[in-house]
N, C-alpha and C positions, 0 to 999 in steps of 0.2 A: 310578607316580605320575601323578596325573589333572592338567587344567592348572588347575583349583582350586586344587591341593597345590601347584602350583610356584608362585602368585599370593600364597601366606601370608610366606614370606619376604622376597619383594621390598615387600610391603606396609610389614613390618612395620619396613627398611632403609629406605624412602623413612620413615615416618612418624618416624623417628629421627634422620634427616640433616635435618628440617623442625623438628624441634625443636631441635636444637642452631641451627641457624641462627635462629631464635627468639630464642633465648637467646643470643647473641652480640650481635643486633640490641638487644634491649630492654639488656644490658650496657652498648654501644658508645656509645648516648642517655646512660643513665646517670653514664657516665665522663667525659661533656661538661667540660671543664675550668671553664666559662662558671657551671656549678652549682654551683660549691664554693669556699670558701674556707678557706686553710691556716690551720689551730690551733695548729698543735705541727710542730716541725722537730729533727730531731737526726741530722749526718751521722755518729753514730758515732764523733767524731776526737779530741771534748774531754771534760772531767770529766763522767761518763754523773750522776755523783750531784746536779747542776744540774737534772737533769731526771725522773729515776730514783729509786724507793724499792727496795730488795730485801726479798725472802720468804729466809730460810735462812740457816742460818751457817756454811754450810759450799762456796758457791759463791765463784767470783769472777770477778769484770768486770775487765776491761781494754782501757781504749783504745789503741788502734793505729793505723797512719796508713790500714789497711785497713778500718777499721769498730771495732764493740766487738765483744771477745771474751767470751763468755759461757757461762764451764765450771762445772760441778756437781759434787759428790762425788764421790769415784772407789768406793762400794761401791753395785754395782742393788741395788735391790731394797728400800732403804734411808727412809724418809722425811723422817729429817736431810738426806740427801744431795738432797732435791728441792730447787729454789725457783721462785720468782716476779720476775721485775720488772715494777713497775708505772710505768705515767708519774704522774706527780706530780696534773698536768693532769686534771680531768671533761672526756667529751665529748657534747655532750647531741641526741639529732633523730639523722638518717641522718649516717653515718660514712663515710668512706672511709679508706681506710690506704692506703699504698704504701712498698715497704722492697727492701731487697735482702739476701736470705739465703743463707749459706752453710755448708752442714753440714762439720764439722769430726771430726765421730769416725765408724769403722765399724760402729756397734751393730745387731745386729739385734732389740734387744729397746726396751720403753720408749717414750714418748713424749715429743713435743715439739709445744704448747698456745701458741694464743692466744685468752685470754681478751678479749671483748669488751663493754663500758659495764658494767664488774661494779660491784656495791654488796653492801653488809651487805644481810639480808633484815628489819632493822628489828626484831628478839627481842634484845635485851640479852641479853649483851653485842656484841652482832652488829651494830650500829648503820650507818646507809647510808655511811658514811664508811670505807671501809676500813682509811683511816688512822690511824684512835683504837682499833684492835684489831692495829693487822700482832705487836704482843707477844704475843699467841695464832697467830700464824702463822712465827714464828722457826723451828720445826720444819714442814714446810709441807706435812702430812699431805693427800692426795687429798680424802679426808672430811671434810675441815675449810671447805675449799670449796664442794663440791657440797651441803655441807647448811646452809651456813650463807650463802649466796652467791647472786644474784641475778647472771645473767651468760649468752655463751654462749661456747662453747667450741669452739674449731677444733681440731683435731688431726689432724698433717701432718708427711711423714718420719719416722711412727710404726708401731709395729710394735708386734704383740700379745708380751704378757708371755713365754711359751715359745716363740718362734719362732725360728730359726735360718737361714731362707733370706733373704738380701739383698731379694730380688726382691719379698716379700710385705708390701710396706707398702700403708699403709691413710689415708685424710681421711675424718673423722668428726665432725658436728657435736651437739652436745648441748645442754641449755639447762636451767640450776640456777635454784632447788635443786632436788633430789628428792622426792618426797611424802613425804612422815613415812609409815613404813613400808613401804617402797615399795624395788624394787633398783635402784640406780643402773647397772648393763649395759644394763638392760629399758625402763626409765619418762624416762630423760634424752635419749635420741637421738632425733635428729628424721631422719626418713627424705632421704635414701639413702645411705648409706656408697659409698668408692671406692675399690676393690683392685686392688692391682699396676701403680701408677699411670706406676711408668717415671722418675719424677722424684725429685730430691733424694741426687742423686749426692754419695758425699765430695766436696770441694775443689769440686764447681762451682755458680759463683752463680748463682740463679736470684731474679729479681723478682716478687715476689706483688702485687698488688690486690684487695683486701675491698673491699666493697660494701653495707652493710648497710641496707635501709628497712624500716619495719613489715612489707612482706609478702616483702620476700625476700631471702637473702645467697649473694650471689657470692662468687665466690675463684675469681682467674688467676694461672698460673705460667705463667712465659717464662721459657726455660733458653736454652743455645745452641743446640740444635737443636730445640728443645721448646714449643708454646704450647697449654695446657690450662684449658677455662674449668670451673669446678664452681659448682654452685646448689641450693639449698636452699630451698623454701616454709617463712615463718616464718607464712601468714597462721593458722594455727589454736594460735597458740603467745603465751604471753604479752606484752606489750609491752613490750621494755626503752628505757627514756624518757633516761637519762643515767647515765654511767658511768665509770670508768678504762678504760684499756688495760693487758695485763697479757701478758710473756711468761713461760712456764711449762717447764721441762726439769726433763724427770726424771732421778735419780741416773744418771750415765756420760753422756749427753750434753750435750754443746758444738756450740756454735752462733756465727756472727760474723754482726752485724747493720750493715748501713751506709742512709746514706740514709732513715731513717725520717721518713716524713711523714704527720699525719693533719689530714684536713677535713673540715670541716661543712658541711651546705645552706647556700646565702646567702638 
């Protein structure tokens, strides 16, 4: 190996540690508390349906002095057994969230979605109101979203449909609907997916922060021993102007949510 060849890797390590610190910085601005003012609050302890609509009829929420518990069907694979909760609340401009999550079952299959400023796409009966349709969403088929939905999609301490090893979870983001004819695997992700992320341990809570402007979304996990920041370029991707918040488990997993907060630019 010539000293050219030994120069390609060190290059390409410095130019990777220069970007995440990049992107930690332009985050850190971002997170400025001085920027945002709080919309919406819910520690999780009181009546969730104060604040909360549900997808599914076959979940159930419960509050606890630890957060709200949030269990789905007990058969995968099932589309009855999905749901949704949405906040009640539109959030309209750049968003922030902050929440404290904690996974509750050992699945290795399945996902688990947050949906962001989602709306109908406006084709009756699909109307921008999500609310004057959730009776088409009682069974709360994957399809019924992505093609009828204007939104985007996080998905975290998710694992692919046949997979079986612990280790092999995935954050992926997407952005609905799908083109009329078009595959929803291929045409909805916006590049880069993140495998094998280390995070979203059963029982231990971890704090996320979203981050979302016209040109780009963040997502941070702080675990106990853990701090991971993930990003996303929205600028080549439509503009989502105002929306719900909406969290998503699929059949088998549960999930306890506390501390949920979101805000808007001042």
């Amino acid at each position: 190996m010539n000293y050219k060849q030994l120069l390609i890797p060190i290059y390409f390590l410095s130019f990777s540690i220069h970007a995440q610190n990049t992107e930690t910085k332009e985050f850190d601005i971002l997170n400025q508390p001085k920027q945002w003012q709080l919309q919406f609050q819910d520690s999780g302890t009181k009546d969730w349906q104060s604040k909360w609509f549900l997808d599914g009829l076959q979940a159930n929420i419960k509050n606890t002095k630890a957060g709200m518990l949030f269990s789905t069907g007990t058969t995968a694979g099932t589309d009855a057994g999905h749901a949704v909760l949405w906040t009640k609340e539109s959030f309209k401009g750049n968003v922030k969230l902050e929440y404290n999550f904690t996974r509750k079952d050992t699945e290795t299959k399945w996902a688990i979605i947050l949906y962001l400023q989602a709306t109908g796409t406006g084709v009756a009966p699909y109307v921008e109101d999500i609310s004057k349709w959730n009776h088409l969403r009682e069974i709360p088929a994957m399809k019924t979203y992505f093609t009828n939905m204007k939104a985007l999609h996080i998905s975290y301490a998710s694992f692919e449909n046949d997979n079986t090893d612990s280790k092999k979870d995935y954050i992926r983001v997407r952005q609905y609907p799908v083109a009329p004819g078009q595959n929803f695997n291929t045409t909805t992700e916006i590049p880069n997916p993140y495998f094998e992320t280390g995070l979203f341990k059963t029982d231990e809570t971890y704090k996320i922060t979203v981050i979302k402007t016209n040109e780009k979304l963040y997502f941070k996990v702080v675990g106990k021993n853990s701090s991971k920041l993930f990003s996303w370029n929205l600028k080549n991707h439509p503009e989502l102007i105002e929306g719900r918040i909406g969290l998503r488990q699929m059949a088998t997993r549960n999930a306890l949510y506390s501390d949920f907060s979101i805000y808007t630019n001042k």
